[in-house]
N, C-alpha and C positions, 0 to 999 in steps of 0.2 A: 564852493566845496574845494576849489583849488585850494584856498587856505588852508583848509584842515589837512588833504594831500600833503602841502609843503610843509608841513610840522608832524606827519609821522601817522596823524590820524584818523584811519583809512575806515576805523571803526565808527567813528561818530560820522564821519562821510557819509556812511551808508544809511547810520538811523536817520542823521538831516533829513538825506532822499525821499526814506520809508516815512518820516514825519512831514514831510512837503507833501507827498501824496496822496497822506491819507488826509490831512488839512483840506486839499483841493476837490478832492470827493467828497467831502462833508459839506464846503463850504455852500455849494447852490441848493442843498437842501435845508438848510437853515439860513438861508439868504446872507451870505457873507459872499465879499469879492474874492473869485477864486485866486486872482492873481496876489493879492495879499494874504490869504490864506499861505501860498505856494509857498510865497517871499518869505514869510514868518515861521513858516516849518523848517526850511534852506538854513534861516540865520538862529533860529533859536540856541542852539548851542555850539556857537563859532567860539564863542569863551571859550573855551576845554583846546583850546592850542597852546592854555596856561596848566600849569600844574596847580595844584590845589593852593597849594605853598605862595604863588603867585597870583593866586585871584584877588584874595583880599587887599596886597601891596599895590597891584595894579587897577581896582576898582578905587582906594583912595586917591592915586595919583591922577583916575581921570575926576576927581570932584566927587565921587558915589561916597553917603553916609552911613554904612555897616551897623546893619543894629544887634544887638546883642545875640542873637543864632547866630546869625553874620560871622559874628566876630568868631565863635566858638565852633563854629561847622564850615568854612570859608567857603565850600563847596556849592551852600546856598544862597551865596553872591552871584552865581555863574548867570543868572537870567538877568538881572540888572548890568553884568558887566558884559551880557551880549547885546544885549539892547544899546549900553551905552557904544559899544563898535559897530555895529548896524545903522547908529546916526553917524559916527566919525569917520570909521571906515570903509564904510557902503552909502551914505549920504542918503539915509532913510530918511524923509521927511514926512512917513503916511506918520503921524501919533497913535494912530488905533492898531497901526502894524506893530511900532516897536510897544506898547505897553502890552500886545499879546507876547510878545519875545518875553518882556518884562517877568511876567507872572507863570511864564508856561509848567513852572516847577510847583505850584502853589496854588496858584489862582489865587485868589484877591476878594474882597468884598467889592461886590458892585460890578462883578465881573462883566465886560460887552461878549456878546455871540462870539466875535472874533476871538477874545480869551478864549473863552470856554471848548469853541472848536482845536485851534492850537494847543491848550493842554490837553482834552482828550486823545486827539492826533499822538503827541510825545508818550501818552500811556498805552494807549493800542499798538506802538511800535516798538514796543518793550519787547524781549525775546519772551517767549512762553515760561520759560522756568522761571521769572521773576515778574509775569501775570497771571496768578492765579484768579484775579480777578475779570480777566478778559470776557472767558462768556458771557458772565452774569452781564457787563457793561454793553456787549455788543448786541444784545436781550435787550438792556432796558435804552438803549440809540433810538431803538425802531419805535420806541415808544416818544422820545420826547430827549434833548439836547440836556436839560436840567434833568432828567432820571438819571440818565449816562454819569453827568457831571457827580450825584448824589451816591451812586455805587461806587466810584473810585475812592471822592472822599470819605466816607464808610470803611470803606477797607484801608484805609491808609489812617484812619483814624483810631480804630482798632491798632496797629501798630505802633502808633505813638510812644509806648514806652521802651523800646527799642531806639527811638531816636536819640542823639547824642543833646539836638535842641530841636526846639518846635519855632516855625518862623512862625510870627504873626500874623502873615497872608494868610496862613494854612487857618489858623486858625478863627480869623474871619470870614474866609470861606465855607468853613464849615457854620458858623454862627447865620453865614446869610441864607445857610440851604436849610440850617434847620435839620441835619440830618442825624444828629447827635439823637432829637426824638422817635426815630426810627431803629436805632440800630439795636 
């Protein structure tokens, strides 16, 4: 977190924290290592010491291949290029840690526990005015990690055309819950 302090942002410092915590409370009820839960919520969004402007320039210069949202939303590079400074500049070497860093915007097809904990964590720590979804999510928790998982994407699926682009994590996330035949 000192990171983000020395770069001005005192704002994602805080979500990290509130996203490390609630990871770590999730994580022994769905049998994830809390300390990796912790580590993943901490580093999820260390990227954001860049401005938008600079994620994409500095996700290519570390080797990262921008796919076409990428290209067009820069903003949805920030998990792959936190993941990529969580191995370079924090010397992650869990793989299950930095691919929850990886995905925590998205999730992924094939998503592990650890995913799926770590982006619900980053959604539960959303301020209220920009989770309207919350209840319902913290409702369907107590039921089962993939319900949880299936009411966010739901609701942010429903939004889609609001998006400027659709990653294709998003979208095979959604394809692997199947939740599109619920909603």
């Amino acid at each position: 977190m000192g990171l983000l302090h020395h770069h001005g942002r005192q704002d994602v410092a805080k979500h990290v924290l509130a996203v490390a915590k609630t990871a770590q409370r999730l994580a022994p009820i769905y049998d994830v290592d809390s300390e990796a839960a912790y580590s993943a919520g901490l580093l999820h969004d260390i990227s954001l010491i860049f401005s938008t402007s600079q994620m994409l320039q500095t996700a290519l210069d570390l080797g990262l291949e921008p796919v076409a949202a990428e290209k067009r939303v820069p903003y949805l590079i920030h998990g792959k290029l936190s993941a990529a400074m969580a191995e370079i500049v924090f010397g992650v070497k869990n793989d299950s840690l930095v691919h929850g860093i990886s995905c925590h915007t998205t999730l992924c097809a094939k998503a592990t526990t650890l995913d799926k904990v770590v982006f619900l964590a980053d959604k539960m720590s959303w301020d209220q005015e920009h989770s309207p979804f919350k209840p319902e999510l913290e409702t369907a928790l107590e039921k089962s990690l993939d319900e949880a998982v299936g009411v966010f994407l739901s609701w942010e699926w429903k939004q889609k055309d609001k998006f400027d682009a659709i990653h294709p994590w998003l979208i095979d996330a959604w394809k692997d819950y199947k939740v599109g035949e619920h909603a």
